[in-house]
N, C-alpha and C positions, 0 to 999 in steps of 0.2 A: 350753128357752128360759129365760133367764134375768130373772124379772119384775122383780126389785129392779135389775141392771141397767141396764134401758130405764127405770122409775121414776125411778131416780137421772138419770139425766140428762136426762131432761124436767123433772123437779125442778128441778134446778141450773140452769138453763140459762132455765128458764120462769121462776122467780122474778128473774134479772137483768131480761131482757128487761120482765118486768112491773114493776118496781121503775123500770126508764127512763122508761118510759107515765105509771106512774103519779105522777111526777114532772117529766112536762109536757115529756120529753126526746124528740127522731126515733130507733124502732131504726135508719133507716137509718146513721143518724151514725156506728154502729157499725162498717159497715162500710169499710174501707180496703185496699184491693190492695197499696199499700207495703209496709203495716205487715206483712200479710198476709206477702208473701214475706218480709220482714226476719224475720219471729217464726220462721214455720214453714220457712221453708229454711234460717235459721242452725242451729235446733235439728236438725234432719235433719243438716245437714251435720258439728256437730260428733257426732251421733253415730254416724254412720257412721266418722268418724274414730277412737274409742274401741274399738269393738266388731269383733273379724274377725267373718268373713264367714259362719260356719256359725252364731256367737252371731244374724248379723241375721235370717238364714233363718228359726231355730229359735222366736227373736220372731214372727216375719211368722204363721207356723202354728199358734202358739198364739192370737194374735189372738182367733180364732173364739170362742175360750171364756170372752171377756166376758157373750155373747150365748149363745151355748149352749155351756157346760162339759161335761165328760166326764161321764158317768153313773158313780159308783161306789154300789155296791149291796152293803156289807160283809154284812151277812146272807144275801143270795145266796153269796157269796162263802165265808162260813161254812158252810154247806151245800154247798159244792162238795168244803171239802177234808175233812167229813165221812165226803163219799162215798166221797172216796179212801181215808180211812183202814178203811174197812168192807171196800173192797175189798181192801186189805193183807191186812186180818186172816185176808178167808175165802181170797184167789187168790196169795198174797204178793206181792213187793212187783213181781214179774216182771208181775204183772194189770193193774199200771197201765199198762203199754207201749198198750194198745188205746185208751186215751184220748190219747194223743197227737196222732193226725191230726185230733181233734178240735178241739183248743186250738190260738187264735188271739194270746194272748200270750204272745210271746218269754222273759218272763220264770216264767212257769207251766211254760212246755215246759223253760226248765231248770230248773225246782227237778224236776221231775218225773222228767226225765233221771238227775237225779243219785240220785234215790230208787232207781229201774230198775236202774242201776250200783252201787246197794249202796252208796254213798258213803257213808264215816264222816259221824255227823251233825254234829263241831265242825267239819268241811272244807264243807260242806254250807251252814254258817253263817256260814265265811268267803266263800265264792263269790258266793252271796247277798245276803253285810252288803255287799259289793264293788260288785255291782250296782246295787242299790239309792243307792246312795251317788252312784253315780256319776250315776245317771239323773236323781237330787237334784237336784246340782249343774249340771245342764246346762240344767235345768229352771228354778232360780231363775237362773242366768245370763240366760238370754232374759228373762223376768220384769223383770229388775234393769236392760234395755234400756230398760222405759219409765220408770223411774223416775229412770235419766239424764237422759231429755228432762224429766221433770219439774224438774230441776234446772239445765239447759240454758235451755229456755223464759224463763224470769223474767227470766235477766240478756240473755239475748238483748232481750228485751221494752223493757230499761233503755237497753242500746244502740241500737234502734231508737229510741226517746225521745230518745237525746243528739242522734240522726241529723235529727231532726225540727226540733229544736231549733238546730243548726245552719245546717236549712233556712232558720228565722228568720231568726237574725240575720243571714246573710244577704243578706236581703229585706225590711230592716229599713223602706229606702226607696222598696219598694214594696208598702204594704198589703193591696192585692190575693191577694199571694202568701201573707200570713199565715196566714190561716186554714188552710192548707191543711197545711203544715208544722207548728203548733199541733195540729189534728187527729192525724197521725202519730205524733206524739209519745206522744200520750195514748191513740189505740188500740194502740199497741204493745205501752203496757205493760197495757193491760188485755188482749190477747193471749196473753203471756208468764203473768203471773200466774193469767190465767184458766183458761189450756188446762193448765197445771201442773198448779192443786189440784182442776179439775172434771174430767181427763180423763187426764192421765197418770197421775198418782201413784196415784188408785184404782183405775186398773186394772192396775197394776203388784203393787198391795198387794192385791188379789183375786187375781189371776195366781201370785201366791205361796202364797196361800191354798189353790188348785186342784192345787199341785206337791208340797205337805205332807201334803194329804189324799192322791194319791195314793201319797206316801213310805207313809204311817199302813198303806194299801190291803195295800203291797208288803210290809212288817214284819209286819203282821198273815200272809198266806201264808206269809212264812219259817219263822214260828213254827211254823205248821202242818205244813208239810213236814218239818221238823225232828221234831218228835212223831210224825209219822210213822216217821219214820225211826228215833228210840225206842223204836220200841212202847207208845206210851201210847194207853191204853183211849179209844174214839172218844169216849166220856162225858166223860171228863174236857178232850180235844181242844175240846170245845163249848163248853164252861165257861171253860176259858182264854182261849178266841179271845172270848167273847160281854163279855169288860174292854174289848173295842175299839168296843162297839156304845155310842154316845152316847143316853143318854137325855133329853129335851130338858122331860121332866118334872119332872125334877131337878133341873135348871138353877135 
């Protein structure tokens, strides 16, 4: 679980609401069903428009990981491909085949594959860089979904505002109607604006964040495998890999 997540937007969202209070305004004012559907079904709609259909899936799934993220555990991770290379050294490289059924990432079972097959190691490094690459890009793709809508949102919000305003004038001669069209106007664009900078765009710019670490994850094993694949002393294997571990003391 992700606590700065859920922090964050009780944050953001508690300080409005408290700032209305405390200002002598009704939260309920806030709320508007117009506005509502104008903000959020334009932005939906234009972005389903932008985006084929495996970018909106590949969104939807990643979602989860505002709230709880992938667990990557590079030190774990470091030690896995330790192990591997110990085992090279004493069973060759034919030893690793028995780890196979074990591993549950696609990407592990082929660098592993390709160790097992004796793959030259710059072929090894292209497959690999190729992989990775790709799974990059497909990754900030969906990411780069919400950060559409964060840009969608606002002027939707603008237009719902003009829409509001329209409702006025209108209804110019009859007052009754005002407020109500007034109202719209103005929660739409605090809609648009709001739902933008409190809710898409940081989780789009977190989202990306989660896609790089795991890029960082994926390059860190290439290296490994590759050194493997070298013959380099599992000492030194350790040593290389351990540039990728962040220390946050240093910071």
């Amino acid at each position: 679980m992700d606590i700065l997540s859920i922090a964050g937007i009780f944050v953001g969202f508690g300080a409005i609401l408290l700032g209305v209070m405390l200002d002598g305004g009704d939260v309920s004012s806030l709320i508007n069903v117009p506005a509502l559907i104008i903000v959020f079904g334009g932005t939906v709609g234009a972005t389903l428009l932008q985006f084929p259909p495996a970018v909106f899936v590949r969104s939807m799934k990643m979602l989860s990981w505002v709230l709880m993220p992938q667990k990557i555990n590079l030190s774990v991770q470091i030690d896995q491909v330790i192990h591997w290379s110990h085992m090279a050294r004493k069973e060759g490289l034919l030893g690793l085949e028995n780890t196979l059924p074990d591993e549950q990432d696609p990407f592990i079972k082929k660098g592993l594959q390709l160790l097992i097959d004796g793959t030259d190691p710059d072929a090894i490094r292209d497959i690999l860089d190729l992989d990775i690459l790709s799974k990059e890009s497909i990754g900030l793709q969906a990411a780069g979904l919400y950060e559409a809508m964060g840009g969608y949102a606002p002027t939707i919000g603008i237009l719902g505002a003009v829409m509001g305003l329209i409702h006025v004038m209108q209804n110019l001669t009859n007052p009754e109607l005002l407020g109500e069209g007034i109202a719209t106007a103005f929660v739409a664009t605090i809609y648009g604006v709001g739902s933008a900078n409190l809710v898409f765009l940081p989780m789009s710019n977190k989202l990306k964040a989660y896609v790089l670490a795991a890029t960082q994850a994926r390059e860190m094993l290439a290296d490994g495998i590759i050194a493997i694949a070298e013959g380099e002393n599992p000492r030194n294997i350790e040593l290389k890999l351990g540039g990728y571990l962040q220390d946050s003391s240093k910071d």
